[in-house]
C-alpha positions in Angstrom: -165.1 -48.1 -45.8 -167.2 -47.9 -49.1 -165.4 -45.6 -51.7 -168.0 -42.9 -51.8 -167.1 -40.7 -54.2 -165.1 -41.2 -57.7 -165.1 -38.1 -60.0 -164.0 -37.8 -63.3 -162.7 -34.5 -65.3 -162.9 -34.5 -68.6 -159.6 -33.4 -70.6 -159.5 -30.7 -73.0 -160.4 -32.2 -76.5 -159.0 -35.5 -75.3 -161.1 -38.2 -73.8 -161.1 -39.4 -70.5 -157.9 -39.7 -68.0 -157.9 -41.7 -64.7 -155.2 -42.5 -62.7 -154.8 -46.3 -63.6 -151.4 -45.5 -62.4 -152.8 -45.3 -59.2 -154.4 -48.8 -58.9 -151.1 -50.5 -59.6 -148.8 -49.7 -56.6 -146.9 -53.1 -56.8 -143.8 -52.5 -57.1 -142.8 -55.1 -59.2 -142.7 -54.2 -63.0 -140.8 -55.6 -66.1 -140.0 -55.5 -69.9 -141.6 -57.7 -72.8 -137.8 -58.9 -73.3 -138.2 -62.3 -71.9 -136.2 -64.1 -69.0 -133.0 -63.0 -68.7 -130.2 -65.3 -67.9 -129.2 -66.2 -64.5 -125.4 -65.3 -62.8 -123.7 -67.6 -60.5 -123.5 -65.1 -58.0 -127.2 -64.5 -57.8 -127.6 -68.8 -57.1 -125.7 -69.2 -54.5 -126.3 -65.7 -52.2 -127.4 -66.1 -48.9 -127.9 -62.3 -47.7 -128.0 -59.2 -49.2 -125.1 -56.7 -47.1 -127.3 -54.1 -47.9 -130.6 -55.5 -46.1 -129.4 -57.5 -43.3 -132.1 -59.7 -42.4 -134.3 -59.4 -45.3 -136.6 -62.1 -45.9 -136.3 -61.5 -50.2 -134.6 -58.7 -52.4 -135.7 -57.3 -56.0 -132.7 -58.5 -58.1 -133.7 -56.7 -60.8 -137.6 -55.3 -62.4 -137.9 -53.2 -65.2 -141.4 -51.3 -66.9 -141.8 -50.3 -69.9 -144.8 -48.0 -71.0 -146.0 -47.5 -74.3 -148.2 -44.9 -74.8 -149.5 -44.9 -78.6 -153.1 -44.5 -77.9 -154.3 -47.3 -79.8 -152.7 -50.4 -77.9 -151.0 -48.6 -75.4 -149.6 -51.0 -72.7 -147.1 -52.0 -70.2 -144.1 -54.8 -70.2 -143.3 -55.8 -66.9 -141.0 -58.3 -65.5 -139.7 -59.0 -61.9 -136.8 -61.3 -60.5 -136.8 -61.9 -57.0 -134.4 -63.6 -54.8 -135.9 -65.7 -52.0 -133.3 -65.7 -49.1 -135.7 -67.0 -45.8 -138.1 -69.3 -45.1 -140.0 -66.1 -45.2 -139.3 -65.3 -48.4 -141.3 -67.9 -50.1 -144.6 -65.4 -49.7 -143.2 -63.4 -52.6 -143.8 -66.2 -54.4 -147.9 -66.1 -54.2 -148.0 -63.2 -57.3 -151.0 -60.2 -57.0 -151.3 -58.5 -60.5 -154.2 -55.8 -60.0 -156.2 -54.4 -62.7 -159.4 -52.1 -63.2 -162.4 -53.4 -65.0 -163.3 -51.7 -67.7 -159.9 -49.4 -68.5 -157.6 -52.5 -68.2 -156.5 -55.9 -68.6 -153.6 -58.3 -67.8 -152.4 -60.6 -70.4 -149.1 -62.5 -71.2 -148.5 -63.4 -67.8 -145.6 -66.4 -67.7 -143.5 -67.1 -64.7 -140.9 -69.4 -63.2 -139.0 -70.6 -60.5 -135.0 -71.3 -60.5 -134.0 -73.5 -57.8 -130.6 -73.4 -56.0 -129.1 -75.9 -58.3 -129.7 -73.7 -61.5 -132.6 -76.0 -62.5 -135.8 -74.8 -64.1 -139.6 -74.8 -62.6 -141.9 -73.4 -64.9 -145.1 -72.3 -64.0 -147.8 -74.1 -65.7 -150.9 -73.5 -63.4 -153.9 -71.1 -63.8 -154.1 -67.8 -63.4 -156.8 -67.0 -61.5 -158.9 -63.8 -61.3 -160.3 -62.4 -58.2 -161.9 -59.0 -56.9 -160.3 -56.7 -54.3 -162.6 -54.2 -54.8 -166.0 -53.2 -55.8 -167.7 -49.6 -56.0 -170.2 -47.8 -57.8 -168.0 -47.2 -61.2 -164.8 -49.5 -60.4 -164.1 -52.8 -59.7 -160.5 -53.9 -59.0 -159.2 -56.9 -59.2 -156.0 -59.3 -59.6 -154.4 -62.0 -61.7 -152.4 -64.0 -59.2 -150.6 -66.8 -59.7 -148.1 -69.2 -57.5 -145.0 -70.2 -58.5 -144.1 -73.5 -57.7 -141.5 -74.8 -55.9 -140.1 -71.9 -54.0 -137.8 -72.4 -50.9 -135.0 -70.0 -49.7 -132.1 -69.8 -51.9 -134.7 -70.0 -55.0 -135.1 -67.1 -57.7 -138.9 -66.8 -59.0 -139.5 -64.3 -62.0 -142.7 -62.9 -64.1 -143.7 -61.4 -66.6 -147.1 -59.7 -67.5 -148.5 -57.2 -69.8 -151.2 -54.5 -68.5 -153.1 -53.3 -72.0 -155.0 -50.1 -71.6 -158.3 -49.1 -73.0 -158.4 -48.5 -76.8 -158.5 -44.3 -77.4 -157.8 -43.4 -73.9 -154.7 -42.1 -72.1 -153.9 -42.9 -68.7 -151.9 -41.5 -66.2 -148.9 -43.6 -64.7 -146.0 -43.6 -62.1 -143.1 -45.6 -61.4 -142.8 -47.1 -57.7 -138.7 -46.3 -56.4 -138.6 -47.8 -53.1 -140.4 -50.9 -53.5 -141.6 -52.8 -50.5 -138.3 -54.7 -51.1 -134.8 -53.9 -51.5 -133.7 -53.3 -55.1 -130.8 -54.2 -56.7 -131.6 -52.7 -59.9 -134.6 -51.7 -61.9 -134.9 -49.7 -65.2 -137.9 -47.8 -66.2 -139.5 -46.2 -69.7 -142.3 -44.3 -71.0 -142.9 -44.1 -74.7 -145.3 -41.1 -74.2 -147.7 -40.1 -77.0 -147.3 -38.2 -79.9 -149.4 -36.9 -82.9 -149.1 -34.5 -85.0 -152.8 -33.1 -85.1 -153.1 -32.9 -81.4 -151.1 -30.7 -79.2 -150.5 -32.3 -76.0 -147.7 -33.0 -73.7 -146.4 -35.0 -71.0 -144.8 -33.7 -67.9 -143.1 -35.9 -65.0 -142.2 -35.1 -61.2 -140.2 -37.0 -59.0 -140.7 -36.7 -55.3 -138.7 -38.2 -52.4 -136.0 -39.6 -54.9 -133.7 -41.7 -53.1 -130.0 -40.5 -52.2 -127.3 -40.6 -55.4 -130.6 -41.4 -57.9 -130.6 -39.0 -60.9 -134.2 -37.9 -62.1 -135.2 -39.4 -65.5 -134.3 -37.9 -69.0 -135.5 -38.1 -72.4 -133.8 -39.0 -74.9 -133.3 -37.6 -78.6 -135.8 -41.0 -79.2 -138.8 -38.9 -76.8 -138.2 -41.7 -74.8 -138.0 -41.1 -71.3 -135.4 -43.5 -69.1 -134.6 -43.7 -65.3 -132.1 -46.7 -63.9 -132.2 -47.3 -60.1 -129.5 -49.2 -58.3 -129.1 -50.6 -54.3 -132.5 -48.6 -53.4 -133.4 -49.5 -49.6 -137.0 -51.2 -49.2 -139.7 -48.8 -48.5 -140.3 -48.7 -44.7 -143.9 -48.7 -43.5 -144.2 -47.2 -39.9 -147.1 -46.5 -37.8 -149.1 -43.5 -37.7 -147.5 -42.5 -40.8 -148.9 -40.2 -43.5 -150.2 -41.7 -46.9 -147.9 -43.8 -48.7 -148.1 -41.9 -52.1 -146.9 -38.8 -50.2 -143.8 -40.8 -49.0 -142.7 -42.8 -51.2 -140.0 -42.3 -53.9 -141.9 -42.3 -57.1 -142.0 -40.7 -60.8 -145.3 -39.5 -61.8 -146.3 -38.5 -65.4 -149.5 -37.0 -66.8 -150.6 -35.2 -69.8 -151.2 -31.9 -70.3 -153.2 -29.9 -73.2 -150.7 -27.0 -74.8 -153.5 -25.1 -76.5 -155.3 -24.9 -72.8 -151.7 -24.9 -71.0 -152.3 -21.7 -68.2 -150.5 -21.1 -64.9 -152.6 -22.6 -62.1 -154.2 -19.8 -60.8 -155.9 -19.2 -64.5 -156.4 -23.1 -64.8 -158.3 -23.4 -61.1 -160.1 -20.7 -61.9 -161.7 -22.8 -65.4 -161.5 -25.9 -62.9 -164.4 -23.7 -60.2 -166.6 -22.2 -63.2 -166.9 -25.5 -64.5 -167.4 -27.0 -61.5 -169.9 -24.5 -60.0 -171.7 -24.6 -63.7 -171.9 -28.8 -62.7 -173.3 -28.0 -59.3 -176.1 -25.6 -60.3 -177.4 -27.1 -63.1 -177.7 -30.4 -60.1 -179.3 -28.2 -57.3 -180.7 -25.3 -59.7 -184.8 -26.5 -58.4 -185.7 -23.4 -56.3 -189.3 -23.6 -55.8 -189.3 -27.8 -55.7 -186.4 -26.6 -52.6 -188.7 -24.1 -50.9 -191.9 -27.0 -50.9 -189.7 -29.0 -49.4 -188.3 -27.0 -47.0 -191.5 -25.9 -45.8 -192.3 -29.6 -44.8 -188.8 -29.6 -42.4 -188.6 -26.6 -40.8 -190.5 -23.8 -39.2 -190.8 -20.3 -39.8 -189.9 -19.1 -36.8 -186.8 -21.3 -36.5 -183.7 -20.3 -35.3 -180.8 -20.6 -38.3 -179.5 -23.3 -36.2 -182.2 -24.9 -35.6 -183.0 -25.0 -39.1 -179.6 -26.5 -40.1 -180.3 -29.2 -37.8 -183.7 -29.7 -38.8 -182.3 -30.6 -42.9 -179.5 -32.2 -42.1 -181.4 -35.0 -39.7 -183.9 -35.3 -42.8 -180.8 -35.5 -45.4 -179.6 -38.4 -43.4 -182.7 -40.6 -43.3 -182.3 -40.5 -47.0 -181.4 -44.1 -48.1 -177.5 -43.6 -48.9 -176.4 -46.1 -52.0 -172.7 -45.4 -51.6 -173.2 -47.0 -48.1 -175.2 -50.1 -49.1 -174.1 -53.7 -49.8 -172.5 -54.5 -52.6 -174.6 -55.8 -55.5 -173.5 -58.4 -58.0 -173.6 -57.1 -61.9 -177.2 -59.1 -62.4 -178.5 -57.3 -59.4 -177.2 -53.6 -60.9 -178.6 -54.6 -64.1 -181.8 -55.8 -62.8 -182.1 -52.7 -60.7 -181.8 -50.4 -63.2 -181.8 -47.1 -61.4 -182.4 -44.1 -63.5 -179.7 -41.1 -62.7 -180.6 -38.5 -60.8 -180.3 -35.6 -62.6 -181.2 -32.8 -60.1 -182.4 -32.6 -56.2 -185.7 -32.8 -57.1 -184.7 -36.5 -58.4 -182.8 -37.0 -54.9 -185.9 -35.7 -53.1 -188.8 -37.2 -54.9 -187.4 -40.3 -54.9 -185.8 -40.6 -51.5 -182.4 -41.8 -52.2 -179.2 -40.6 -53.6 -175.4 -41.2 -53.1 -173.3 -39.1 -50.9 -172.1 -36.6 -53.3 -175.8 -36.4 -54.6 -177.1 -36.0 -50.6 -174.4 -33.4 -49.5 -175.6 -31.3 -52.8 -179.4 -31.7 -51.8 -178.6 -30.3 -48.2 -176.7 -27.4 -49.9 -179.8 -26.8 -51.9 -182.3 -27.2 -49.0 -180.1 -24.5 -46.7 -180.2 -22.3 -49.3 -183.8 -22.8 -49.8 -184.1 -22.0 -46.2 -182.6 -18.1 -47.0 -179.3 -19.1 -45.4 -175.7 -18.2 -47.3 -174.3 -21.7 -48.0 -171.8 -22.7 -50.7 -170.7 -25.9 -52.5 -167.1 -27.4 -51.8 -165.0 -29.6 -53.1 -162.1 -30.5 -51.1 -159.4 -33.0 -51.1 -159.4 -36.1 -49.3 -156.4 -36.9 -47.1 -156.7 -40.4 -46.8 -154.3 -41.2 -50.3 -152.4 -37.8 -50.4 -152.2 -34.4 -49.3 -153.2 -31.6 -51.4 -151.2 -28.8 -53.2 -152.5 -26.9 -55.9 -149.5 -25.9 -57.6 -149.1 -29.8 -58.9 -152.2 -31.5 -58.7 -155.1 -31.5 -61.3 -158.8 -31.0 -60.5 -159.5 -34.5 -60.0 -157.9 -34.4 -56.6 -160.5 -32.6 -55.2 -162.4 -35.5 -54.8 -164.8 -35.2 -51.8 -167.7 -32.5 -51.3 -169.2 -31.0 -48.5 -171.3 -27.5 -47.5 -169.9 -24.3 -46.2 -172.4 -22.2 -44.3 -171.7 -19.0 -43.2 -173.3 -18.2 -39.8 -172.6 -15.5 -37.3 -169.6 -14.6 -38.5 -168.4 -18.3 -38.9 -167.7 -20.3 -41.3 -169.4 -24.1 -40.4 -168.9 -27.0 -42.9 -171.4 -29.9 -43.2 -171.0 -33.5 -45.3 -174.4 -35.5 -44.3 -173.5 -38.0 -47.3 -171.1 -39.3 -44.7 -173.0 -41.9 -42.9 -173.4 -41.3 -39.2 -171.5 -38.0 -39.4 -172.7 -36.2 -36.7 -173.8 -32.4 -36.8 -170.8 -30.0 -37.6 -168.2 -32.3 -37.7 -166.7 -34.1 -41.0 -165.5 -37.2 -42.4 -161.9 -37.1 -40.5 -160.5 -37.6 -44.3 -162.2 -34.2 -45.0 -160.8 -32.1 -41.6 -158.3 -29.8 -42.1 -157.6 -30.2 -46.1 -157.5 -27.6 -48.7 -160.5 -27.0 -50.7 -162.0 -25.0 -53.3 -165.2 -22.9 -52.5 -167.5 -22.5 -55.7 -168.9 -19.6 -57.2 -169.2 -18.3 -60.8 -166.0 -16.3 -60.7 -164.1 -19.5 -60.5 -164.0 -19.9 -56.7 -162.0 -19.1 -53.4 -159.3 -21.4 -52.0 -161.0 -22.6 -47.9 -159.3 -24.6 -45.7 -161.8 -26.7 -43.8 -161.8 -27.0 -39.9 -160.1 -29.7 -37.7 -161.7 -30.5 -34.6 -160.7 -30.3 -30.7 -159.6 -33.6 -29.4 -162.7 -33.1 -27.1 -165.0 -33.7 -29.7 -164.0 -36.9 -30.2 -164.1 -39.2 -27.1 -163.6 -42.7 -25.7 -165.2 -42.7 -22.2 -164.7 -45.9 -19.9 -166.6 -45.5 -16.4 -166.1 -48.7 -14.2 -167.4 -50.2 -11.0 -165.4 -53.1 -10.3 -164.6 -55.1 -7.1 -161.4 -56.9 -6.5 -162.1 -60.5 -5.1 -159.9 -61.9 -2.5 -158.9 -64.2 -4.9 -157.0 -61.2 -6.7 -159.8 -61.3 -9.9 -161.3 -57.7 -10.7 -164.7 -57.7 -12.1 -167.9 -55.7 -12.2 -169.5 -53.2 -14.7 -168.1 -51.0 -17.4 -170.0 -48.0 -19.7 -168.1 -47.1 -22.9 -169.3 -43.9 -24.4 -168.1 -43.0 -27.6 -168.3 -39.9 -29.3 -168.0 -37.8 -32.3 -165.7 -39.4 -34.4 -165.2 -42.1 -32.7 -169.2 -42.8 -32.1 -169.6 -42.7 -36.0 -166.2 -45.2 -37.0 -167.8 -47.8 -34.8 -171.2 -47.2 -36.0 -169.7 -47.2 -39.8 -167.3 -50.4 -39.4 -170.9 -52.9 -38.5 -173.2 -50.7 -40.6 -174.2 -54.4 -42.2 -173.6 -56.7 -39.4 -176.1 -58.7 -37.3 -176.7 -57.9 -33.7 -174.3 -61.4 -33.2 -171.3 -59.4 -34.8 -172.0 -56.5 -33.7 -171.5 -57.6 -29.8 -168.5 -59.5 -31.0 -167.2 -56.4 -32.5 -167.4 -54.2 -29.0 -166.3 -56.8 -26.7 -163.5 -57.8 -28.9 -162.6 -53.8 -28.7 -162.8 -54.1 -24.9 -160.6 -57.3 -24.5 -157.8 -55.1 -27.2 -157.6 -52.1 -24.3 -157.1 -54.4 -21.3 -153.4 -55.9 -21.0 -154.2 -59.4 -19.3 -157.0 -62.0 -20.5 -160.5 -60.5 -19.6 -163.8 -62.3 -20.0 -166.2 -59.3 -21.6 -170.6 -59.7 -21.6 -172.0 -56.6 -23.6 -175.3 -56.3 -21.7 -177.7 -53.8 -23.3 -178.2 -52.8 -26.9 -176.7 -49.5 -28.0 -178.2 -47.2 -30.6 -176.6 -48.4 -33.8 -178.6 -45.9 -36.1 -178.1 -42.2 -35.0 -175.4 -40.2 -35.6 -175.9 -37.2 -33.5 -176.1 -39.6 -30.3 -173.4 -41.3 -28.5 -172.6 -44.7 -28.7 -173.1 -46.0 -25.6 -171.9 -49.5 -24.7 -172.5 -51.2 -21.2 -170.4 -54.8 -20.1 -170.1 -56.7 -17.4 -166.2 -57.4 -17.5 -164.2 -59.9 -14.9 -160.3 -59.9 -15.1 -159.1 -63.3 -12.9 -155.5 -62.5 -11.4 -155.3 -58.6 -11.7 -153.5 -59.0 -8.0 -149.7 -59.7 -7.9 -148.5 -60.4 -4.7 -145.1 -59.3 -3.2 -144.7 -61.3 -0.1 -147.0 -60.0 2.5 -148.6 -57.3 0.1 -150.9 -57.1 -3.3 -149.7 -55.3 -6.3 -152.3 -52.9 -8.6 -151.4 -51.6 -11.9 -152.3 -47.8 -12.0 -153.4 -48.0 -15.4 -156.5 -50.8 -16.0 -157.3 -49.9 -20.1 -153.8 -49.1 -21.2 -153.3 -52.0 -23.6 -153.7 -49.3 -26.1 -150.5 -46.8 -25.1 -148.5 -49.9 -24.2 -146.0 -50.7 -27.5 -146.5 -47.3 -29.1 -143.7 -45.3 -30.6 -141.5 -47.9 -29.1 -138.5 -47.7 -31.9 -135.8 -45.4 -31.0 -135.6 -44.0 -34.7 -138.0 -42.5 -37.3 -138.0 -42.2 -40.8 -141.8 -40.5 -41.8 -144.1 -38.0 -40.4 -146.1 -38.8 -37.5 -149.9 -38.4 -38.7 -153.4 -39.4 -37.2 -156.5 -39.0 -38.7 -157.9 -37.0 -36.3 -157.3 -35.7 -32.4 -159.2 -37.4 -29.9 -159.4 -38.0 -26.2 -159.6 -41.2 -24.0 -160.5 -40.7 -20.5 -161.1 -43.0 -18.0 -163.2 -43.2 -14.6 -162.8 -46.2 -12.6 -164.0 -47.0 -9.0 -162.5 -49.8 -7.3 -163.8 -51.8 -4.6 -161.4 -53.4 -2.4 -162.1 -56.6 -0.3 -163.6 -55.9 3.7 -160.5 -55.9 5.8 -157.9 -55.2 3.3 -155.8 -51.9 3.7 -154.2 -49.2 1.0 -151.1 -49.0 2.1 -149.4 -46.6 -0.7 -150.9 -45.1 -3.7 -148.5 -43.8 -6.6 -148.4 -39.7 -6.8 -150.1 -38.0 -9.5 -149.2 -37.6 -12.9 -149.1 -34.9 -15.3 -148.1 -34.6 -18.9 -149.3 -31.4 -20.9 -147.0 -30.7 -23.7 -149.9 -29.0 -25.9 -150.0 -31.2 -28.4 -150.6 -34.5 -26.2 -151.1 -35.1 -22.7 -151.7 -37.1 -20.2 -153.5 -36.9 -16.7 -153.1 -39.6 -14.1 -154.7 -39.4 -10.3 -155.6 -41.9 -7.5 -157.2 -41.5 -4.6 -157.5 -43.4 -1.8 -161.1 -44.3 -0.1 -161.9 -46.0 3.0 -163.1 -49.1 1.1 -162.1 -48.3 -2.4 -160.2 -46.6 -4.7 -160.7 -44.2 -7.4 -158.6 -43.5 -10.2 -158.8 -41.0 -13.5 -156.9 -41.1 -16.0 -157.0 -39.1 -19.3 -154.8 -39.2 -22.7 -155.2 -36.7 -25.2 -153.7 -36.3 -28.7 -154.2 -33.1 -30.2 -152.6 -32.6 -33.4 -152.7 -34.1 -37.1 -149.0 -33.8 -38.5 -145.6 -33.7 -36.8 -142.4 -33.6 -38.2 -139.8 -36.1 -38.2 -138.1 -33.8 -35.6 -140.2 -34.0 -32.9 -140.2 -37.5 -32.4 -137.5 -38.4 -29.5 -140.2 -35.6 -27.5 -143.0 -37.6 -28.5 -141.8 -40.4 -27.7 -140.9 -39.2 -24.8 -144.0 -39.1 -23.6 -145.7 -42.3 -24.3 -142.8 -44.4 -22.5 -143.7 -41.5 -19.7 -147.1 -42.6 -20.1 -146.5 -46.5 -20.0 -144.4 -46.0 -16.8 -146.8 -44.2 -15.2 -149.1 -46.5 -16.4 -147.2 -49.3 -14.8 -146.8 -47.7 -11.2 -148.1 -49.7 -8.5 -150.6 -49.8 -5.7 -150.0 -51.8 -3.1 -152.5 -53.4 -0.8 -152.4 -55.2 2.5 -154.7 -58.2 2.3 -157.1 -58.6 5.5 -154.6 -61.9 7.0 -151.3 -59.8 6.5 -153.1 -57.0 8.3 -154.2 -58.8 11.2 -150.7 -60.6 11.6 -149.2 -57.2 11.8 
């Protein structure tokens, strides 16, 4: 998905800080102090007691920051023991960097092999981009080591030097993807006497027997870790920054220093001063509301009316990537108001979302900017996060006594509904007092829909084949629509049949037949197949065998593990419900159908029924989750319910074939 929106707060009477911290998640780090010998004991392990079975270990890493404001930069240096076969993908070294705020230098690196003798690393490093927006490009050194086999140590070491005259924020990653042996960390932070600023440092999720970090007499702040487990990724788990053990520092000015209500309240006015100085074009507004709507249209009429004329807009945070020539050679001006946005017909989302707030309240309807916090990377709390982290925008309208919210810089957002990272956050709702804390609204499950309907005929061969519609919906319409936005027709068919083959749990031959609408967003996506699954049938001796469930690849290995160490989290509820007819060969008999099943815990359900016809069979079958966070402690219940889902799932129907019949 293309990173839409990247905002920028400047500091008081400092310049510029951007969470370069942020773009450096690996958790490898080091010191300037050069390879350090190597024990005995570290050549000839095997295994690490600690982390049976895993595939490398951190033997040791250590970071040091200095933060002088001149040269400020970071030492790091990483020493990791290969113990599988693995293993030796820990060798192949990423080193990311942003463009334009930093660069890698002083990167050396070696491999030890078991017999104590030395590979040095004498190859290129090469540079390469992981990824491109409007305003940052990030991308890696990486390097291989040579020579690396289990049993080996490899080791690096690399220097990330920050911008001249800038001052960047930083953390320090705990629970690396690997276990840790030991690590050490420091931060040099700044200090001058002319300017008054200070840093300050949190520590959430700090691993078990791990004392927070000190500073010493020296300002110098310190933290050792020792035996920290590997962090452990799980599915449907909330963002990893929220998760993770990790230290994070950022500056703060002591001559602007306020609690946080005082210091939201200057983060509002000086957002809502941003905002309407950008949409403050009244009467350009009301001429261009008067070619969109009628007077006598209803309010909602009229919000429909803008927001389908917004989104024919050309959207550049939704457009291929350009190459620096092409930028340069393009030369956009900045828009500097809606009447740019308007007049010229194009605008990025932030800029497009702002022109629809301007256009409603050209219209005479009470709307208000927002800018709320974007749940993909972290969840939002006022109390320890800076402006900055209210990072996406979207349109409160107030309307019969509700309050509706609008983002039609998404791309294929449909009518009312959000971009899921945007549903259910906190937010701050501008005004020139300083603003109201909102929280925006989730949507049902129902809103958001996978429909299968199917007419299928089972051969007397035991093959099942025939016709299938796919509808999707709401949130699931504009994902799909937003994951091909820049594919050929060619992929694009790939990309739905492939989704098709994913939900069925045997080999299926899928044909997409018709040619959905790829460009609305209000619209379903509607997707129509002809679909043929050879060998569906097993027999039993005298009888055929049916699976209950036909699309149920998806259900089919979730929440499997008997333990649980995160959150449970999905980005957004949603339904799948399924309608499927079928046709059973002339002569062959139902002989049992499994009873009907019925999961409602609230939260998630599921729905399973069969019915038996003369010459078919007709089952429906719906699953619905209907919730964005659960705690740890609900899990056993949750899962639960899927295996009760799989095993229904699994039941059987069994079938007399037309020669068993006629024996009997």
């Amino acid at each position: 998905m293309p990173l839409r929106r990247v905002v920028t707060f400047a500091c008081w009477a400092l310049f510029l800080v951007l969470a370069a911290g942020k773009y450096f998640p690996v958790t490898v780090s080091a010191s300037g102090i050069g390879f350090q010998p190597v024990s005995t004991e570290e050549l000839k392990m095997t295994s690490e007691p600690l982390a049976p079975g895993a595939p490398a270990i951190f033997l040791y890493r250590q970071v040091d920051r200095d933060d002088n404001g001149r040269t400020s930069h970071e030492d790091n240096y990483v020493r990791i023991k290969i113990l599988t076969e693995e293993g030796r993908k820990y060798a192949n070294v990423e080193i990311p960097f942003v463009r334009g705020f930093t660069d890698v230098s002083q990167v050396r690196g070696r491999t030890i092999r078991p017999d104590g003798s030395i590979a040095e690393f004498d190859g290129k490093v090469l540079e390469q981009e992981m990824v491109k927006a409007r305003g940052l490009k990030v991308l890696a050194k990486t390097l291989s080591l040579p020579d690396a086999q289990p049993g080996s140590i490899v080791e690096y070491l690399y220097t990330i030097d920050y911008t001249e005259n800038r001052y960047f924020e930083s953390n320090w990653i705990l629970n690396a993807n690997l276990f840790t042996r030991k690590a050490k960390f420091s931060l040099k932070p700044y200090e001058h006497s002319g300017m008054h600023f200070a840093v300050r440092w949190s520590w959430p999720n700090l691993p078990p027997g791990v004392d927070p970090p000190k500073q010493g007499q020296d300002h110098i702040i310190r933290m050792e870790i020792n035996n920290v487990p590997a962090f452990l990724k799980e599915d449907f788990m909330p963002p990893e920054d929220l998760v993770r053990s990790h230290v994070d520092f950022r500056y703060e000015d002591l001559m602007g220093a306020v609690a946080p209500e005082e210091y939201w309240k200057r983060v509002g006015k000086e957002r809502n001063g941003q905002l309407e100085s950008f949409i403050g074009k009244r009467k350009a507004m009301e001429d261009a509301v008067a070619q969109i709507v009628a007077p006598n249209d209803s309010a909602d009429v009229k919000l429909r009316k803008i927001y389908d004329r917004v989104q024919q807009l050309r959207n550049t945070s939704y457009e291929l990537r350009k190459t620096e020539q092409e930028e340069k050679r393009e030369k956009q001006k900045v828009d500097e108001n809606v009447e740019d946005v308007w007049k010229r017909g194009y605008g990025n989302g932030v800029q497009l979302t702002w022109l629809y707030l301007a256009l409603v309240r050209a219209a005479g309807l009470e709307a208000y900017g927002c800018w709320v916090s974007d749940r993909r990377n972290y969840f939002f709390d006022p109390a320890t996060m800076q402006g900055r982290k209210l990072d996406a925008n979207v349109v409160l309208v107030k309307l019969n006594g509700k309050d509706l919210y609008f983002d039609p810089g998404g791309a294929f957002t449909p009518f009312g509904l959000l971009t899921w990272s945007e549903t259910g956050v906190r937010g701050l709702r501008l005004d020139k007092d300083g603003g109201t804390w909102i929280q925006t609204s989730l949507p049902a499950s129902s809103e958001s829909r996978m429909e299968r309907a199917a007419k299928l005929k089972l051969s007397e061969t035991g093959d099942l084949e025939g016709k299938l519609t796919v509808t999707y919906t709401g949130l699931e319409a504009m994902y799909h629509r937003r994951e091909v936005h820049h594919e050929d027709d060619v992929a694009r068919k790939r990309f739905l049949e492939e989704r098709v083959k994913m939900q069925v749990p045997a080999a299926a031959e899928v044909e997409l037949t018709n040619q959905p609408e790829w460009s609305a967003s209000e619209a379903p996506l509607v997707a129509e197949f002809e679909i043929k699954v050879p060998g569906w049938v097993a027999g039993a001796g005298k009888r055929a065998l049916i699976p209950a469930g036909v699309f149920t690849e998806a259900e089919k290995h979730i929440f499997e593990h008997a333990e649980r160490v995160h959150p449970i989290y999905i980005e957004y509820p949603h339904e799948k419900v399924d309608d499927i007819t079928v046709e059973i060969p002339a002569g062959w008999q139902v002989a049992s159908v499994p009873a009907a099943q019925d999961q409602d815990k609230g939260a998630v359900a599921y729905k399973l029924t069969i019915e038996n016809g003369k010459d078919s069979l007709h089952l429906t079958r719906k699953v619905k989750l209907d919730f964005l966070l659960l705690e740890t402690k609900y899990y056993p219940a949750l899962r639960s319910f899927f295996q009760g889902v799989r095993t229904a799932d699994e039941l059987q129907i069994v079938l007399q074939p037309g020669a068993a019949t006629a024996t009997n």
